[in-house]
N, C-alpha and C positions, 0 to 999 in steps of 0.2 A: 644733470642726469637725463638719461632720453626717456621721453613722453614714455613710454610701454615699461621700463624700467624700472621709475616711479612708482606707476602703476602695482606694479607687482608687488612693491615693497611696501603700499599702503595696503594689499590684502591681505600680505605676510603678518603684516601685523593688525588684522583683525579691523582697519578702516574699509569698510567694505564702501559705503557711500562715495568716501572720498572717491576710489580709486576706479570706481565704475563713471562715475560723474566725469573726470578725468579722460579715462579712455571715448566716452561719449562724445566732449568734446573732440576730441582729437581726430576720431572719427573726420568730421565737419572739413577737414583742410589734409590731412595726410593720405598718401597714396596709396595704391589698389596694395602693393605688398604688405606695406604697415597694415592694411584692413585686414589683410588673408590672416596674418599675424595678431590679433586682435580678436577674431573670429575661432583661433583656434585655445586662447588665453578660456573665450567667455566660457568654449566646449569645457574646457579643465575644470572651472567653475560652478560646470554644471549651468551653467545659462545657457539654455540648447535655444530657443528663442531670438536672442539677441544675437547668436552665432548664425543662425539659420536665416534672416533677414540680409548679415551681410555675404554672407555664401550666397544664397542667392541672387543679389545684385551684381555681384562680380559674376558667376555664371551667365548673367543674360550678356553681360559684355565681353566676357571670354567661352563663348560657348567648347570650346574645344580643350579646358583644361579639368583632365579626368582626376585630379588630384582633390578639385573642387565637388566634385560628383560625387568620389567615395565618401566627402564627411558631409555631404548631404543627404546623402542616403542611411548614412551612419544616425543622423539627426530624426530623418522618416521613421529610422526602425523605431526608436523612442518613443515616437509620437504612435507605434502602430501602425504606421500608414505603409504597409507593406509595399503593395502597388504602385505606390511612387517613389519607392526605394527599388525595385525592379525596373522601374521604366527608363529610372536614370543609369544605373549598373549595365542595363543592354545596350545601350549607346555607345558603350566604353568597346575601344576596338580591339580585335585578337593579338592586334601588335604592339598595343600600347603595353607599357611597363606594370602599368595598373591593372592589367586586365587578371591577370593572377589573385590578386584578394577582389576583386570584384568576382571570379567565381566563385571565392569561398564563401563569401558575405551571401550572392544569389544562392548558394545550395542551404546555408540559415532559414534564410526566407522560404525557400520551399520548404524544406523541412517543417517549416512553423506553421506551413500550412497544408501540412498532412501529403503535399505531392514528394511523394519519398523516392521515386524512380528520378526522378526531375532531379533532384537535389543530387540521389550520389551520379547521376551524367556529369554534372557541374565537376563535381569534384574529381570524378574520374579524370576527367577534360584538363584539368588541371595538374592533375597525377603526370597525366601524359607529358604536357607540357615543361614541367620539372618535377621529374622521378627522384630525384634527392633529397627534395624538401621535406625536413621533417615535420614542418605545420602541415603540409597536407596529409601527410600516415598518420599524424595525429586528427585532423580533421577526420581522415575514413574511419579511422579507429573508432575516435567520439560518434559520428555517424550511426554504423552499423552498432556499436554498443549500443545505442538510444531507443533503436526497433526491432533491439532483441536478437539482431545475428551477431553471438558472441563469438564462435569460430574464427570466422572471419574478422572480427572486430580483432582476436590476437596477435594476426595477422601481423597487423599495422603497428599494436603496440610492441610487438617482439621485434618488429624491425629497428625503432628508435631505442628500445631503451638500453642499449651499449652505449648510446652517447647521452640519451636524456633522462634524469629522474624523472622529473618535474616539466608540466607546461601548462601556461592557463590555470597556477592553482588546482593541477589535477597530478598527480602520483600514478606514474605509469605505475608501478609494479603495485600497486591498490587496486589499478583501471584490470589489470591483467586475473588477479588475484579472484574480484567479481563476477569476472568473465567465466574464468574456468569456474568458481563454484556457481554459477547460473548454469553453466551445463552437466553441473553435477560430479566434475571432476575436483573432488574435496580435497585430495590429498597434496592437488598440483598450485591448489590457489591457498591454502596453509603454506606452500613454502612460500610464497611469492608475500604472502601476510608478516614471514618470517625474517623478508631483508630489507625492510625499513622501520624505522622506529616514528613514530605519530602521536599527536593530542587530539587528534579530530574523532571525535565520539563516534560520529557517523563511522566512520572509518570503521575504530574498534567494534563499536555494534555490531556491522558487517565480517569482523574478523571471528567475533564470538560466536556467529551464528555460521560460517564456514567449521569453529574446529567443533561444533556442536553436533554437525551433520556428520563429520569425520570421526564421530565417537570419540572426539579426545572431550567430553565433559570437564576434564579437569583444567584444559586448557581457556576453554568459554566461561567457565569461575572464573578467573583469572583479571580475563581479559574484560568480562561486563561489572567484576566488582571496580574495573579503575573504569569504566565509564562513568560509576556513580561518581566515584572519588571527584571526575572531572565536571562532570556537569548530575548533581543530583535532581534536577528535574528533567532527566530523558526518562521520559513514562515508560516507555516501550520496554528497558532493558528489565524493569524488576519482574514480568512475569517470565519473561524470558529464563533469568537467572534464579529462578523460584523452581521452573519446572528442570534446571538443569541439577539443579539441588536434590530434589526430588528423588529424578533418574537414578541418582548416586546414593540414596539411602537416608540424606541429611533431612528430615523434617520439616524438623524445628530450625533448622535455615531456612529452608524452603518459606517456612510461615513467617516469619520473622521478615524474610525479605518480601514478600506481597505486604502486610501491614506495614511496611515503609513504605513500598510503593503506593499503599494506600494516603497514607499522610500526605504524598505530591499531587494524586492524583483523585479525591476524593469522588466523581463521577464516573469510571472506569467501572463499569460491570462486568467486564472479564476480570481484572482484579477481582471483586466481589465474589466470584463465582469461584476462581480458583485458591480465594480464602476459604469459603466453605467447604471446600473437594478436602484443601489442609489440614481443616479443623476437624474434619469428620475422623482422617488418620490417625489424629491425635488423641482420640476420642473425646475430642468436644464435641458434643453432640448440640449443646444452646446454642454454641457460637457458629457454629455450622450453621445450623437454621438460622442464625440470626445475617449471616453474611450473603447465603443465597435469598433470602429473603429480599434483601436490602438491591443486588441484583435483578431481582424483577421487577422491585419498584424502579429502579429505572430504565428497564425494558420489559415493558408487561409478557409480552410473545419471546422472551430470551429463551427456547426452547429447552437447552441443554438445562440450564438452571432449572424451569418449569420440573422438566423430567427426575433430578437429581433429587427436585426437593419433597417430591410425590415416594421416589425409593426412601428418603431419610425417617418421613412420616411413616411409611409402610413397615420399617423395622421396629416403629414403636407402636404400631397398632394403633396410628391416628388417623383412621377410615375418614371421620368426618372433619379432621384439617385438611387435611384432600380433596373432598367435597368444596369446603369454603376456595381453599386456594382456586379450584379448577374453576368454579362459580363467579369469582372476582375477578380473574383474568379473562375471562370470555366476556364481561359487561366491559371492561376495557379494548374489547377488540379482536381477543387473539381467540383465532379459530384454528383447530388443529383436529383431526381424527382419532389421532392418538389421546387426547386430552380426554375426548367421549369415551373412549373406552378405558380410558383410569377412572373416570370416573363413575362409570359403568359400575366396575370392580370393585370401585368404594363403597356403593349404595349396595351391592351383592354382600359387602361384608357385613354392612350393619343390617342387614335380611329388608331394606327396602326394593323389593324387586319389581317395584310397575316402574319406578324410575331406574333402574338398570336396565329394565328391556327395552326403556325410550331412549336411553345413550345407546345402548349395545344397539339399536335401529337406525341409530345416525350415524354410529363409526361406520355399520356395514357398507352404507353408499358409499363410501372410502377405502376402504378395507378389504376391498372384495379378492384382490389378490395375494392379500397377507395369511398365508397358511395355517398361522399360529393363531391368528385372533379368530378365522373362520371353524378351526375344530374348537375352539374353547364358548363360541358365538354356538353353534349347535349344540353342545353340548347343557347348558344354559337352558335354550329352546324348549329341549326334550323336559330338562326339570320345571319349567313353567309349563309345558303340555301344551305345549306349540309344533307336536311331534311335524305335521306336516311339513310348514316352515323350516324346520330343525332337518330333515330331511334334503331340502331343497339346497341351506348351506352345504349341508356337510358331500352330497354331489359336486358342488360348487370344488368343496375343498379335496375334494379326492380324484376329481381332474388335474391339480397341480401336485396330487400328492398321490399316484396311482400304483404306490408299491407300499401303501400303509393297507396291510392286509387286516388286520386289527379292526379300523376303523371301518374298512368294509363292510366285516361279519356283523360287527355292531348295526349299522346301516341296512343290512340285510333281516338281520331280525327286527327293525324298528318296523320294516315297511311290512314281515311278514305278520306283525302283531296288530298291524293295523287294519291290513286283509282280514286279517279273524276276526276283529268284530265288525 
């Protein structure tokens, strides 16, 4: 049996030692073909190393064979070594036969390194060269999809796909399908979602959140309940298919699927938070507090939570749970304007008013353009006998609010009662 033959038939079956040991040898006495031959066994193997040693050897002695250049440079990209994977692909000549994937390879490389005009020259350059080839439409396609000119990215894939599904493990009519809903044409990339059939989660995720946008909800059911069926730890789909639920009137799906989603994903504070929004509908009102809660413990500053869980206490007339909450997350860190003035409001309820007019004095350095917090901040003022100050806001607020004639008159007799005495 020939030396390289052997070889293959000791990895076939799992002698990895032998059959490297083997070709090592062989190495030592067989010539430059059987090497190139050898070199290109280790690349399959994934021994990019021991491939790269003998490509290079043959390269210093055949400096002129570009065959040996492209899987050297093929070797550089692995390694990251960009720029020596460039220096060897420029050398390759315009006439060479090679020179075609040697510009596809060089627009990679630029592309990976953010020179994007660079990259589609190459490819253009190449277009030109052969306008047929469908690797290259697919190339510009992949291209311009990656940095977001999808128009044009259709371009490319509407040319090929009368003859190609499929290339690179990539589904033209998916590639297409993306495109159109990235520019917001929902209805064109549902049908394109609609003429192939897939397991690829990613895929369906993508297809669910196209018919989601296309107001087909019932379609995005559908298609994110078999994402679970296929891979039930894609985080991503349960609040997706929770708020789709939702839209539709179903609840208790809706909640049902975030508490699953919660079981995969037990660190998700958007989970967390869109459990509590559920529970509240439901009228759980514990369990709602207890889920945003559970939410800003694991982001003290999760604003929307913060805010949510301030209105849940507010309906139950828990002024001083509001207090504590606002109080514990700011020794945590989170600084927010809004927060001084909830909490403001809280100490206003329970009739602490030196500490309401010290929050209501921090939101205002914030606040100054909020129209609503500036007539409720004056207003305030006036009843602690801050008339002056109270005055000053509420100018402030009737600058941006100069057709509240109401709050004018009001304004006009503060200042006229303060002339009087």
């Amino acid at each position: 049996m020939d030396t390289i033959m052997k070889a293959v038939h000791l990895m076939d079956n799992k002698q990895t030692e032998e059959a490297l040991q083997l070709l090592d040898n062989h190495l030592l006495v067989t010539d430059d073909d059987k090497k190139y031959t050898i070199a290109e066994l280790y690349l399959q193997w994934g021994l990019n190393e021991k491939a790269q040693s003998i490509l290079q050897d043959l390269l210093h002695r055949y400096p002129e064979e570009n065959d040996i250049k492209i899987m050297l440079a093929d070797i550089y990209i692995g390694l990251e070594d960009d720029q020596s994977a460039i220096n060897l692909l420029s050398e390759i000549d315009a006439n060479d036969p090679s020179y075609l994937q040697a510009l596809l390879q060089m627009a990679d490389l630029y592309e990976a390194q953010g020179l994007f005009e660079v990259a589609e020259l190459k490819l253009l350059e190449a277009k030109q060269i052969n306008p047929n080839e469908p690797i290259i439409d697919f190339a510009l396609g992949e291209f311009l999809f990656s940095i977001g000119e999808y128009n044009r990215a259709t371009t490319y894939y509407e040319k090929i796909l009368p003859e190609i599904k499929e290339l690179s493990n990539v589904q033209i009519p998916a590639r297409l399908a993306e495109a159109h809903a990235a520019q917001g044409n929902y209805e064109i990339a549902l049908e394109y979602f609609n003429t192939f059939e897939t397991s690829d989660p990613d895929i369906l995720f993508k297809y669910g959140l196209t018919a989601y946008y296309a107001k087909r909800k019932d379609i995005a059911i559908n298609v994110w309940n078999r994402v679970i069926e296929l891979d039930e730890y894609y985080h991503t789909v349960y609040y997706e298919l929770a708020k789709a639920y939702r839209d539709e009137g179903r609840i208790e799906e809706a909640f049902t699927t975030i508490k699953k989603g919660l079981e995969m994903d037990e660190f998700n504070k958007e989970l967390y938070y869109y459990a509590g929004v559920l529970a509240n509908q439901l009228n759980k009102f514990t369990d709602s507090v207890d889920y945003i809660r559970q939410a800003i413990v694991l982001d003290s500053d999760y604003k929307d939570a913060v805010l949510f869980l301030i209105e849940l206490f507010k309906t139950e007339e828990e002024h001083t749970k509001i207090i504590e909450l606002i109080t514990d997350i700011k020794n945590e860190g989170a600084i927010d304007p809004l927060y001084e003035w909830e909490i403001a409001r809280a100490f206003v309820e329970n009739e602490a008013y030196d500490q309401a007019l010290e929050h209501y004095h921090q939101a205002y350095n914030n606040l100054k353009q909020d129209t609503d917090f500036l007539k409720e901040y004056g207003y305030f003022l006036v009843e602690e006998g801050e008339v002056e100050q109270a005055v000053t806001v509420f100018n402030n607020y009737l600058t941006k609010e100069p057709t509240d004639d109401e709050t004018r008159e009001y304004v006009e007799r503060l200042v006229q009662s303060k002339d009087d005495k």
